[in-house]
C-alpha positions in Angstrom: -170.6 -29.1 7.0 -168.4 -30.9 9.5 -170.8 -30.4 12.1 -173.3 -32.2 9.8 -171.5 -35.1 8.6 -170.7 -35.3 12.9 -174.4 -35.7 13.2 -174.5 -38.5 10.6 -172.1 -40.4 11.8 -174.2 -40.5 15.5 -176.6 -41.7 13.8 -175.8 -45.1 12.2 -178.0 -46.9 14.7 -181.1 -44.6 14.2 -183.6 -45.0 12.3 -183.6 -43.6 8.5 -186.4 -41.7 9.2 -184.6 -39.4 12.0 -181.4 -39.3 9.4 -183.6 -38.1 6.6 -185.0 -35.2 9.1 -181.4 -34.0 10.1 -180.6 -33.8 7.0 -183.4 -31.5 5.6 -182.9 -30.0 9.0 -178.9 -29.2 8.1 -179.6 -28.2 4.1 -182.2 -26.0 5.1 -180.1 -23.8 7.6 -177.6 -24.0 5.3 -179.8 -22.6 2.1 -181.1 -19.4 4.0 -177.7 -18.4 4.2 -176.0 -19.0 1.3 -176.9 -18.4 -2.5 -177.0 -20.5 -5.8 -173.3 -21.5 -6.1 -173.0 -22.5 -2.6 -175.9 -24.7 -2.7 -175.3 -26.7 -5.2 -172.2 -27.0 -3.8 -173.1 -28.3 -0.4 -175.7 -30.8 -2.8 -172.7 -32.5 -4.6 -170.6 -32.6 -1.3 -173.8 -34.2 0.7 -173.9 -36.5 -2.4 -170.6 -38.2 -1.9 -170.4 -38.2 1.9 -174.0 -40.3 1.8 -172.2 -42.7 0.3 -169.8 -43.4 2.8 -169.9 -46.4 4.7 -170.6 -44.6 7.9 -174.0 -43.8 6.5 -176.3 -46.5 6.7 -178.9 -45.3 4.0 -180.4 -47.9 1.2 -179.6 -46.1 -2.4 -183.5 -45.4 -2.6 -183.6 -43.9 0.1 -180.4 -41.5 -0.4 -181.8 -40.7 -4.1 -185.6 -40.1 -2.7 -183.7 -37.2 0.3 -181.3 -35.7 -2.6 -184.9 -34.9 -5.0 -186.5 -33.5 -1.9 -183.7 -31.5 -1.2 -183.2 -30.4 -4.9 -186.7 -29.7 -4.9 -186.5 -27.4 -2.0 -183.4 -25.3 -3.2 -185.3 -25.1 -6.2 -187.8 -23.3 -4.3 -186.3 -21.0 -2.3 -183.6 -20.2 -5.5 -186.8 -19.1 -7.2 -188.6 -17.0 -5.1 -185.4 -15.1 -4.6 -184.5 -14.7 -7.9 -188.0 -13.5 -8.8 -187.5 -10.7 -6.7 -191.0 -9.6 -6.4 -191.4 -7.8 -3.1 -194.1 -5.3 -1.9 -191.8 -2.1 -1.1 -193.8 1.3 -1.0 -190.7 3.2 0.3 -192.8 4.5 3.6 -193.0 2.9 6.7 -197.1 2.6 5.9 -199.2 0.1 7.8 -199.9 -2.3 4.7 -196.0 -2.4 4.4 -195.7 -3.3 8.3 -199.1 -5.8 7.5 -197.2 -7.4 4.9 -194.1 -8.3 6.7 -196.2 -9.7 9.5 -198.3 -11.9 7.5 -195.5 -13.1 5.6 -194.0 -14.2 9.1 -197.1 -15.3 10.6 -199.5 -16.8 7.2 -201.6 -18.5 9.8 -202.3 -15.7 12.0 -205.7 -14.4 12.2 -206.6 -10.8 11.5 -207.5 -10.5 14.8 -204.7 -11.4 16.3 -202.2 -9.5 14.3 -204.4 -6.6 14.4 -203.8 -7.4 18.2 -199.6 -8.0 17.6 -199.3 -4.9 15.6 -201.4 -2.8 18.1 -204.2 -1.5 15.6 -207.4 -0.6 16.0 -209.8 -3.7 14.2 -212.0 -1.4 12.0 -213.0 -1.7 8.5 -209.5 0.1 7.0 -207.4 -2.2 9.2 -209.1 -5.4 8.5 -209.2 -4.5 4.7 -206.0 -3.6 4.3 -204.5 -6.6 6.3 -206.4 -8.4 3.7 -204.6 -7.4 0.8 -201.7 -7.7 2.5 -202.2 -11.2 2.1 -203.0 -10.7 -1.3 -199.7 -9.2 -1.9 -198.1 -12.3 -0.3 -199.5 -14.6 -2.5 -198.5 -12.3 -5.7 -194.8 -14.1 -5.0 -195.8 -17.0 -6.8 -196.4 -17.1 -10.6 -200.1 -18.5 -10.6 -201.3 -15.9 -8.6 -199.0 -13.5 -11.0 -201.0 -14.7 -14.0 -204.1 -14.1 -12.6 -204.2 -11.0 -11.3 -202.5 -9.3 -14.3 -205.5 -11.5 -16.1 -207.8 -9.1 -14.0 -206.1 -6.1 -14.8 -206.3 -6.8 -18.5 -210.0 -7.5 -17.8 -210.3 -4.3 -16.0 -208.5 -2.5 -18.8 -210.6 -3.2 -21.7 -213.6 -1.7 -20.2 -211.2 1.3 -19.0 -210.6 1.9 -22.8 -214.3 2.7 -23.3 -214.4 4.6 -20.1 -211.7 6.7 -21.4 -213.1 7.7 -25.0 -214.9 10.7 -23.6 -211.5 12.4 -22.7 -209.8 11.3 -26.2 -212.8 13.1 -27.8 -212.5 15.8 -25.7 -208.9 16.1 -26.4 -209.7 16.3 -30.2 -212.4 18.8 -29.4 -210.0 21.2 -27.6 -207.2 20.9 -30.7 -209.8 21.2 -33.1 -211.7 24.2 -31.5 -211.7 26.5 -34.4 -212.9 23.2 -36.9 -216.8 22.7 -37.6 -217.4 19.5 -35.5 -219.4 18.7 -33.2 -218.6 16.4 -30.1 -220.3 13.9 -31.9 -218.5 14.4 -35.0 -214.7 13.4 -32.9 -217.0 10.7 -31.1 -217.1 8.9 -34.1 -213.8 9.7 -35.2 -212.5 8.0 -32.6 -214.9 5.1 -32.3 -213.8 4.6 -35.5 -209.7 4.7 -34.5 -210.7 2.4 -31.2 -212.1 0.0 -33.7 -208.1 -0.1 -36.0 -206.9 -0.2 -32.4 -208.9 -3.8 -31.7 -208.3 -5.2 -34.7 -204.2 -5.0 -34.2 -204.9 -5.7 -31.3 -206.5 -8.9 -32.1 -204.2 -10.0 -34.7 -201.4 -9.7 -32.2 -203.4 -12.1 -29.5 -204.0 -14.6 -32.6 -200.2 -14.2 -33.4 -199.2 -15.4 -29.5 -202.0 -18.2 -29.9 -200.2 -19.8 -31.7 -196.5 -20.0 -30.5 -195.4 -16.7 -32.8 -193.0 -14.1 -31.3 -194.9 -10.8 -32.9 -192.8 -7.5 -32.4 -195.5 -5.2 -30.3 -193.5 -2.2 -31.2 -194.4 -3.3 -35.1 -198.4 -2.9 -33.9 -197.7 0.2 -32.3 -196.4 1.5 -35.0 -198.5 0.7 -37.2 -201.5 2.1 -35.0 -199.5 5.4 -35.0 -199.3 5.5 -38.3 -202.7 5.3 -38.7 -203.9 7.8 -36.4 -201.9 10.7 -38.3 -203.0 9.7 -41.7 -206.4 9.1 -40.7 -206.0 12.7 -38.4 -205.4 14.2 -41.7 -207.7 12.7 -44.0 -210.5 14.0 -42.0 -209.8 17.0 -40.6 -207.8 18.2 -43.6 -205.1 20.5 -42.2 -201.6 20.6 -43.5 -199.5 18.5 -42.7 -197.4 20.3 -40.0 -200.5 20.9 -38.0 -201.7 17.4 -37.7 -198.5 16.4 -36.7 -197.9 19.2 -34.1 -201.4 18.4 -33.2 -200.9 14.3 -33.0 -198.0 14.8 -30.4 -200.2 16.8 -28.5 -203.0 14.5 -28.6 -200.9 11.3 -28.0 -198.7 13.2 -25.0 -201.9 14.4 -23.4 -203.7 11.0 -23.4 -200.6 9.3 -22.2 -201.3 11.9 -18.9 -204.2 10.7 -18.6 -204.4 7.1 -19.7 -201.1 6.9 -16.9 -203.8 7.9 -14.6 -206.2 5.1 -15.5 -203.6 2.7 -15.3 -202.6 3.9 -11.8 -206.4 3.6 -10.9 -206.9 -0.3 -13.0 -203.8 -1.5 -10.8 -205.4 0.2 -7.6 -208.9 -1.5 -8.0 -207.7 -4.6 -8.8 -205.4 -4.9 -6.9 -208.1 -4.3 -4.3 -211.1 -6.8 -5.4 -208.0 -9.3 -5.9 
């Protein structure tokens, strides 16, 4: 901090312009190395030393370099305490690709193919791609939209996954009388109780409500056994068995979806 206020004090016959520019020069050294606390207080000390008669800087001006500089801790403060960072735990090439585009943004594909010493085929250039997609996840816009397109990608996942629900329900219920076409409908009929929470939830957040979730999911489990026994008619220890089973197995499988929703869009991103 010495060293800075040294610097100031050269310049009292300069220019603002080359005093505002040390400055941000000074604070931004000095914010890449320290966290929250320390910042502010090196803000609060720049404060009153600008103020000193050595500095030759209009009130306007010293207010207009102590927003800019708020506005730039404000930055950096955030992006480190969103902490959302691409680590796949391997030493993989998209892991290497990130790191370099976040150094170089700019850079070309080419050329960092070329600086990383890749090959420039259809794999490389892909994945230094979403490399850059992963980049830009850091910021909350980009955050929003993307999990936008996994939703998007989700609902039509949902019908994509009926099939195996009714296939599950077949298996359970092998020794039962139904056809495939029969649990089809059962569970068409289950999806449907599913949308319907699901949309009174969404019109709940429309409008400014904090809805508990885990009140929906309850209620959607609680409708799946009593509607599991009303139409298979088993006893009551049977359905229940059998609904754990159901709901474990499709939690297998709809984790494996999910893997493969955040995979695709994640790559058409």
């Amino acid at each position: 901090m010495q060293t800075t206020i040294n610097k100031y004090e050269s310049l009292t016959k300069e220019s603002k312009a080359d005093i505002v520019d040390v400055i941000k020069s000074e604070t931004t050294k000095a914010k890449k190395k320290l966290n929250e606390k320390e910042i502010d207080s090196i803000k609060q000390e720049l404060k009153n030393k600008m103020k000193n008669p050595f500095i030759p800087i209009p009130e306007a001006a010293r207010k207009k370099i102590i927003e800019e500089l708020e506005e730039d801790t404000k930055d950096s403060i955030k992006n480190d305490n969103d902490g959302f960072n691409i680590k796949l735990g391997v030493d993989s090439r998209l892991e290497k690709f990130i790191a370099y585009q976040k150094k170089h943004p700019k850079s070309s594909i080419d050329v960092a193919l070329d600086s990383l010493k890749y090959d420039k085929n259809f794999t490389n250039r892909f994945l230094y791609t979403r490399a850059k997609t992963a980049n830009n996840l850091k910021s909350k816009e980009s955050r929003d939209q993307f999990i936008n397109k996994m939703l998007s990608y989700s609902s039509v996942a949902l019908f994509v996954f009926l099939p195996f629900f009714t296939l599950f329900l077949k298996f359970f219920y092998l020794r039962r009388k139904y056809t495939y076409v029969d649990h089809l409908i059962f569970v068409f009929h289950i999806q449907t109780v599913f949308f319907m929470l699901f949309s009174i939830l969404y019109i709940l957040l429309i409008f400014d409500t904090e809805p508990k979730i885990w009140i929906f999911i309850l209620l959607f489990l609680l409708y799946l056994i009593i509607a599991m026994k009303q139409f298979y008619q088993q006893g009551y220890f049977k359905t229940f068995t059998k609904f754990l089973l159901l709901n474990l197995s499709y939690i297998i499988v709809a984790s494996i979806g999910a893997l493969f929703v955040l995979l695709i869009s994640f790559a058409l991103f």
